[in-house]
C-alpha positions, 0 to 999 in steps of 0.5 A, a space after each residue: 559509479 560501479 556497473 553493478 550499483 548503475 544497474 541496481 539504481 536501473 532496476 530501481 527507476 523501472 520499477 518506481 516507473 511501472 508502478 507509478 500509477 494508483 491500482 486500476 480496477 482489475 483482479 487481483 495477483 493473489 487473493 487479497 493482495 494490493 492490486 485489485 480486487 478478489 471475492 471468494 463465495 461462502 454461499 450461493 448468496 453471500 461472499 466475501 470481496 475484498 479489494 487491495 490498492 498500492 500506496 498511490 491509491 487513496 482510501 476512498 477510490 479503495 472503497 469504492 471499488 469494493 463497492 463497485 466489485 460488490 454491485 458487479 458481482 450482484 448483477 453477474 449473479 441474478 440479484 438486485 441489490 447486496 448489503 454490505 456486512 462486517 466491512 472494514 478497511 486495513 491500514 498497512 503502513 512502513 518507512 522506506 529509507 532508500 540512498 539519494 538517487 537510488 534504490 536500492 537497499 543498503 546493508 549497513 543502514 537497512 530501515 533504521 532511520 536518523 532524526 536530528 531531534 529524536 535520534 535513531 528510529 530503533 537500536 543500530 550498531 552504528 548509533 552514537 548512542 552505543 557507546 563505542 570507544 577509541 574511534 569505532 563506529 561512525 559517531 567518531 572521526 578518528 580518535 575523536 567523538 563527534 556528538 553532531 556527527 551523521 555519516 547518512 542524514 544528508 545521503 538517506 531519503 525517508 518516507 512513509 509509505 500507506 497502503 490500503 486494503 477493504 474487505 466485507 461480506 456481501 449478501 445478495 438479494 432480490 426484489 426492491 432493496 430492503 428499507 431502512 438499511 444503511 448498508 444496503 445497495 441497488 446494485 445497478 444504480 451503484 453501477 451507474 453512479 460508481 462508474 466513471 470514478 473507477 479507474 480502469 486498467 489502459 488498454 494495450 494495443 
């Protein structure tokens, strides 16, 4: 094994391991991003929250951190309860194809994928489903074409890969919470009950 493909496989294991956890409550890198959460206030009594998990994150822990982020955000700014608004939850999903035993990302075979009973995932100058002739591409083996030949079925790793992100506008209010609205929370009581199923960032030190 070279150096180069030893530290790239490295980087690799690092990164897998770093990120090796679902994503804690905490505020996002970026306004929307997978992360965290982030809100951006449209006015004094209304915002938008938005909260982004990594592909080891179920949807459900998704939404209820949004919902917990939104009851926060009530008590932080003097109100009592919050209505959820135009809430909805984003699948973001893509196929990783990675060697057996590494990272990293391979320029011949990029994200196109192969299955034994369906072929090639999308078009691929290498697929025997091409045409090639007198022994170019790897559906052959020298002269010869070999329909059952796959230079990469035993050598690829392929998986799908989920992510989830929740986004909804939040009123706040005051006083008792308006009856007979669904969408309709008591902040503080959220807080209570939320609380020791939100996953917190570990502390350092």
């Amino acid at each position: 094994m070279t150096l180069i493909k030893k530290i790239m496989i490295g980087a690799s294991v690092i990164a897998l391991t770093a990120c090796a956890t679902s994503t804690p409550y905490q505020p996002a890198s970026k306004p929307g991003g997978y992360d965290g959460f982030s809100q951006t206030m449209i006015e004094n009594d209304r915002a938008r929250v938005t909260f982004g998990g990594n592909s080891l994150t179920k949807r459900g822990d998704v939404e209820n951190s949004l919902i917990y982020r939104a009851a926060e955000m009530t008590v932080e700014r003097g109100f009592d309860w919050f209505e959820l608004q135009e809430r909805e939850t984003e699948e973001k999903k893509r196929v990783n194809v990675s060697p057996r035993g590494g990272g990293f990302y391979d320029p011949y075979f990029g994200y196109s994928f192969y299955r034994p009973r369906f072929g090639w995932s999308q078009p691929y100058r290498y697929s025997r489903f091409r045409g090639f002739r007198r022994g170019y591409g790897f559906g052959y083996r020298g002269a010869f074409y070999d329909p059952f030949y796959d230079p990469f079925f035993n050598d690829y790793d392929v998986r799908e890969i989920t992510k989830y992100r929740a986004t909804a506008e939040v009123k706040f209010g005051r006083g008792p919470k308006p009856a007979g609205k669904d969408n309709a929370f008591s902040a503080r009581e959220v807080l209570q009950n939320l609380g020791p199923s939100i996953k917190f960032p570990e502390e350092k030190g």
